[in-house]
C-alpha positions as CSV (number, residue, x, y, z in Angstrom):
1,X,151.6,152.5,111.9
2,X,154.6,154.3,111.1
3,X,155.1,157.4,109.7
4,X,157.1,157.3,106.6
5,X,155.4,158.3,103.5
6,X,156.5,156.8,100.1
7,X,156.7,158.9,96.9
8,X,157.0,157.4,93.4
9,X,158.4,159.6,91.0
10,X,158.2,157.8,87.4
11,X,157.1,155.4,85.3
12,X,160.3,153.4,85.6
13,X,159.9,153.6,89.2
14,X,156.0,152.1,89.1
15,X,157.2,149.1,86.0
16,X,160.0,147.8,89.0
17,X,157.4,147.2,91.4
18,X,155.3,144.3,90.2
19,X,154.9,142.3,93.7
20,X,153.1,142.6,97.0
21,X,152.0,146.3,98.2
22,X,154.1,145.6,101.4
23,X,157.4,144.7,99.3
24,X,156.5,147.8,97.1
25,X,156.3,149.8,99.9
26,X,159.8,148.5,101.4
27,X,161.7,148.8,97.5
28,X,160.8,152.5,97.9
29,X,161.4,153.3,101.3
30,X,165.0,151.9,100.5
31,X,165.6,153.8,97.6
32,X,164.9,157.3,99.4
33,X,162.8,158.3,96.0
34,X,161.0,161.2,96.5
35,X,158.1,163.3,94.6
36,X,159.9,165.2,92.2
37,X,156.9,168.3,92.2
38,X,157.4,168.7,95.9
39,X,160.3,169.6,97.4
40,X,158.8,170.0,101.1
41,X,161.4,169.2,103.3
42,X,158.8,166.9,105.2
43,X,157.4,164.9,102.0
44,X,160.4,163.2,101.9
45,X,160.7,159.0,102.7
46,X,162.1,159.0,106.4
47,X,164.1,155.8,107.9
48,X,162.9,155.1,110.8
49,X,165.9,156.5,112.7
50,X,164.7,159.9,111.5
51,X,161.0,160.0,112.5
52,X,160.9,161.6,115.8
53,X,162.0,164.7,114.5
54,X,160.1,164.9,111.6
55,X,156.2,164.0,114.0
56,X,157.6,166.5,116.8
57,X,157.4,169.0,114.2
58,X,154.2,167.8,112.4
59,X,152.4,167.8,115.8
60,X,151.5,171.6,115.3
61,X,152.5,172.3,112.1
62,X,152.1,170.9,108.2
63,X,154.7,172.1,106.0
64,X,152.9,172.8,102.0
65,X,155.4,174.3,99.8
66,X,157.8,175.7,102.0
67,X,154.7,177.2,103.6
68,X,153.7,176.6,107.6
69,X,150.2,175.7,108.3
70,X,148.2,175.2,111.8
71,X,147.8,171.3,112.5
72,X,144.6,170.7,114.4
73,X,143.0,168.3,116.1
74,X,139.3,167.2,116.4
75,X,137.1,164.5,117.1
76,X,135.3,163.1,114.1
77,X,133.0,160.3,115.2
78,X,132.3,157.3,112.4
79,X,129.7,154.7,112.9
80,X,130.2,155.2,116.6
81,X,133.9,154.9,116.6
82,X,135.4,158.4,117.3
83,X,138.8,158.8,115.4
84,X,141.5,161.8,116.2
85,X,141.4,163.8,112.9
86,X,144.5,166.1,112.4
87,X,143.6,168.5,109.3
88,X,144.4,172.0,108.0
89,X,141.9,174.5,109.4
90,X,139.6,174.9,106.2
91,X,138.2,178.3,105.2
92,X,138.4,179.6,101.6
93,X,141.7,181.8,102.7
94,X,143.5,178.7,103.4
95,X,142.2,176.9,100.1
96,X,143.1,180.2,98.5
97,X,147.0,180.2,99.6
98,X,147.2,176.2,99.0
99,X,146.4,176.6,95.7
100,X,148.3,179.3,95.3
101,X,151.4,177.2,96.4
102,X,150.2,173.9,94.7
103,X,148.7,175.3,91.4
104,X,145.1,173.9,89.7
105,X,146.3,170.4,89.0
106,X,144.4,167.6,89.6
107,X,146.4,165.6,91.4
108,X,147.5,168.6,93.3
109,X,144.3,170.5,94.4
110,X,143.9,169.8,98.0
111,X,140.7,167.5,97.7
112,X,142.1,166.2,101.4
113,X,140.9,169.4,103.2
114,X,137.0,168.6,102.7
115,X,134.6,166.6,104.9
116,X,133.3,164.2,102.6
117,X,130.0,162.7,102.9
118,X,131.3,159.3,101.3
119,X,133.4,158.4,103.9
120,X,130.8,158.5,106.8
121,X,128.6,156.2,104.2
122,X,131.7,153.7,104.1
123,X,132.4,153.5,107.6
124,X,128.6,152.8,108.5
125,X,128.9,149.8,105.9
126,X,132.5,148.8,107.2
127,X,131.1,148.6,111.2
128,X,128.3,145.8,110.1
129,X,131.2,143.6,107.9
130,X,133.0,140.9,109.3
131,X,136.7,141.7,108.7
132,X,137.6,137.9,108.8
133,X,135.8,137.4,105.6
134,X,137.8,139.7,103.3
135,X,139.9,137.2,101.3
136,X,143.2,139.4,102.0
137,X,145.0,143.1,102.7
138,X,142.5,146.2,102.5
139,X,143.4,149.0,100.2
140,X,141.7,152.6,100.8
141,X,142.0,153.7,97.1
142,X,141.8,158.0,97.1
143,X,142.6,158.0,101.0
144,X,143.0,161.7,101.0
145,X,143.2,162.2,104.7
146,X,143.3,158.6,105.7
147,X,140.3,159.1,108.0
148,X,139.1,155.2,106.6
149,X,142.3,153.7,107.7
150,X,142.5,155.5,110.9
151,X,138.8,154.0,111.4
152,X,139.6,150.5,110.3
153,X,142.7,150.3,112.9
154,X,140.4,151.8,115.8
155,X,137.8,149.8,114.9
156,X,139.0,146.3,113.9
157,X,142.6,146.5,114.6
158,X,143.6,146.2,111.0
159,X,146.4,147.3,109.0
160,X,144.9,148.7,105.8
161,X,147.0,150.3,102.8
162,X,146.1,153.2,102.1
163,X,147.3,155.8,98.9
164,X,146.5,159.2,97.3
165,X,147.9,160.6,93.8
166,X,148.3,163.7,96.1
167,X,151.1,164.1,98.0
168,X,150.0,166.2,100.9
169,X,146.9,164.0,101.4
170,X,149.6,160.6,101.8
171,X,151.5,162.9,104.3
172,X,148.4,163.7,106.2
173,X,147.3,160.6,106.2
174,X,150.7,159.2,107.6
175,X,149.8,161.5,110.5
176,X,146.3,160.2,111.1
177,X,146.9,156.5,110.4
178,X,149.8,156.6,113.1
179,X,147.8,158.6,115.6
180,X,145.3,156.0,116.1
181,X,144.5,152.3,116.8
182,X,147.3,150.6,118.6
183,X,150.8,152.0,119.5
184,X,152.6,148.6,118.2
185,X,152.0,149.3,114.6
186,X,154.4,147.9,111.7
187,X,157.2,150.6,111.4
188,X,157.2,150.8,108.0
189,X,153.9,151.7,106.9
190,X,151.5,151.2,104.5
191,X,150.3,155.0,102.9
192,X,152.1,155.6,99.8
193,X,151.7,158.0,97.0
194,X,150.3,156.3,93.5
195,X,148.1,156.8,90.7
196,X,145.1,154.0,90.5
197,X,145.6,154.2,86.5
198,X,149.2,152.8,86.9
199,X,149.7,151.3,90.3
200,X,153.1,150.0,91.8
201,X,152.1,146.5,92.4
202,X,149.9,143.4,91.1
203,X,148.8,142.8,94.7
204,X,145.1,141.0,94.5
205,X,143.2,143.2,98.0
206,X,140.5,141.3,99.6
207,X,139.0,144.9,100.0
208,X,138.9,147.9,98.2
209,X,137.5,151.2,99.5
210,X,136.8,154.0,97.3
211,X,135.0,157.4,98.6
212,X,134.3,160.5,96.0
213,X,135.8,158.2,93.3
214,X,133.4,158.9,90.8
215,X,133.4,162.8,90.2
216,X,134.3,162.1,86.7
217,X,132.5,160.1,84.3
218,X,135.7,159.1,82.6
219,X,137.1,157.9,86.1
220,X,134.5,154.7,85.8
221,X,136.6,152.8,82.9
222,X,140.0,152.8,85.1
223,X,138.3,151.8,88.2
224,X,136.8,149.0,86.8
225,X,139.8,148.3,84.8
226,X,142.2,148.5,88.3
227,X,139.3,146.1,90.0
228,X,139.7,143.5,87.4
229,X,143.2,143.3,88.4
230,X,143.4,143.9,92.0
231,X,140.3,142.2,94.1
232,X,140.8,139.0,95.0
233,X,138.5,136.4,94.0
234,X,135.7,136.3,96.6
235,X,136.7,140.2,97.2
236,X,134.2,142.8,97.1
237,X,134.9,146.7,96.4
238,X,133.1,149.7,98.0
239,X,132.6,152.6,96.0
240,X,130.2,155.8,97.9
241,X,129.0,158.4,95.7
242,X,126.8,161.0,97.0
243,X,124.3,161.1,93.8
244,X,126.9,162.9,91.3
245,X,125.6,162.4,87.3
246,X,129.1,161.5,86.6
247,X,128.5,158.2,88.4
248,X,125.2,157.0,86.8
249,X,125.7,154.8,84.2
250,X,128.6,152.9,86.9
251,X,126.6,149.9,87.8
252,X,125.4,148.9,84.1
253,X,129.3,149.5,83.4
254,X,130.5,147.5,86.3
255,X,127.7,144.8,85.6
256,X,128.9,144.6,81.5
257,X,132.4,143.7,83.5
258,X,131.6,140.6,85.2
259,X,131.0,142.3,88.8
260,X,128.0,141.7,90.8
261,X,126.7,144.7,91.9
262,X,124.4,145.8,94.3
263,X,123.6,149.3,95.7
264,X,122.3,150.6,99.0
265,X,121.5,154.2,100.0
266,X,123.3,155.3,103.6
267,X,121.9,158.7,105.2
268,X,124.7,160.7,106.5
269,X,124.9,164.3,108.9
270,X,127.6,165.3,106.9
271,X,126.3,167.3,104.1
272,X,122.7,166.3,105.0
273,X,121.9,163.9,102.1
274,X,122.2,160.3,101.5
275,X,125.4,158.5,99.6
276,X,124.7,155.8,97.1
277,X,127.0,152.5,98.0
278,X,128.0,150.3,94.6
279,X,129.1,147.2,96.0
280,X,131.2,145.0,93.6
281,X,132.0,141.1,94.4
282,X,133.6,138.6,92.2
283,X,133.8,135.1,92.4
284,X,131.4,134.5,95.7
285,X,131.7,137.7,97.4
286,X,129.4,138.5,100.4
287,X,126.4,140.2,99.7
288,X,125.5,143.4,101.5
């Protein structure tokens, strides 16, 4: 997988792209656009010329608002499959002086420094599915740290897109999607920087992935509205909530939709509890 990391930065750039993620991808990469609320000199969209510079220096260091932070290492084991997570050291001092760079924004609050129990619950579904099946490209919607796609490539050998509406979770996920799974990865990538509510492509995904999705209760509407559009028929969605009361309600909604839904409970070490699965399949979509 390649580095770069693509950045939209308005409306007018997300009504141009109307075609395939991968084309998407390539029309911004060209252009050089970059995220006009971040002016890091790394969250930038590098040719590939450029990139060795850019991951020597990202090897030991991640560059948030000007500010240097320690870039670690550590083994974070999934459903068996151990993947290479490089993070931010997380204590409340660091969250502290992130926030203090990146302000209390949504889309800016560093979600992609926490250990999320949702993600452990996806990949223990994602190591009993048969990737042959999904009826197109995977999408990890909300990667944060792109710890799913960094599984996905170890695991299967596949090629996932993968975005965030925060821009130092796409970078960080750059770094983990390229550092594992195979070497001979397409150079241009496939983690880019977009808001689900008004995405840069009409892409139909065979597979969507959605961890922590449901924090708000007013999130449910838009996903469902962004699955009508974007699974393929015979597609199924994964959505992992670990038991918030902003998601109940989600499969009555998702049901009133036209999605069949069913639900499974996955016990996960992280965070000691067990995360509720939604399942949503359209049109002849496996069951779980």
């Amino acid at each position: 997988m390649g580095f770069a990391t693509f950045f939209l930065a308005s409306s007018s750039g997300f009504s141009r792209l109307r075609e395939h993620p991968a084309k998407a991808i390539a029309k911004i990469q060209d252009s050089g656009i970059q995220d006009p609320g971040n002016k890091d000199p790394l969250n930038r969209t590098d040719r590939p010329g450029k990139r060795n510079k850019v991951e020597s220096r990202m090897h030991s260091h991640f560059n948030i608002g000007g500010t240097e932070f320690p870039l670690v290492r550590t083994p974070l084991v999934l459903a068996g499959t151990t993947v290479d997570l490089a993070t931010v050291p997380y204590s409340p001092r660091e969250l502290d002086r992130i926030v203090a760079l990146r302000g209390l924004k949504e889309r800016s609050w560093p979600y992609w420094l926490e250990d999320w129990p949702a993600t452990y619950a996806l990949a223990e579904i994602l190591a009993g599915e048969e990737p042959a099946r999904w009826p197109g490209p995977v999408l990890d919607l909300g990667c944060g740290s792109g710890v799913l796609a960094a599984f996905l490539r170890l695991r299967f050998g596949i090629e996932p897109f993968s975005c965030d509406f925060n821009a130092d979770a796409c970078r960080m996920a750059a770094i983990n999607v390229r550092g594992n799974g195979p070497s001979d990865a397409p150079a241009g990538g496939r983690v880019f920087c977009a808001d689900f509510r008004s995405f840069p492509s009409r892409a139909a995904f065979g597979l969507v992935l959605a961890g922590e999705m449901l924090y708000a209760r007013e999130n449910q509407a838009p996903i469902l509205e962004f699955l009508e559009r974007h699974l393929a028929p015979g597609g199924s969605a994964f959505l992992a909530d670990p038991g918030r009361s902003a998601a109940e309600g989600f499969r009555g909604a998702a049901e009133a939709a036209g999605f069949r839904v069913e639900m499974r409970s996955v016990p996960v070490r992280s965070g000691n509890r067990n995360v509720q699965v939604f399942k949503l399949a359209r049109d002849g979509g496996k069951a779980f």
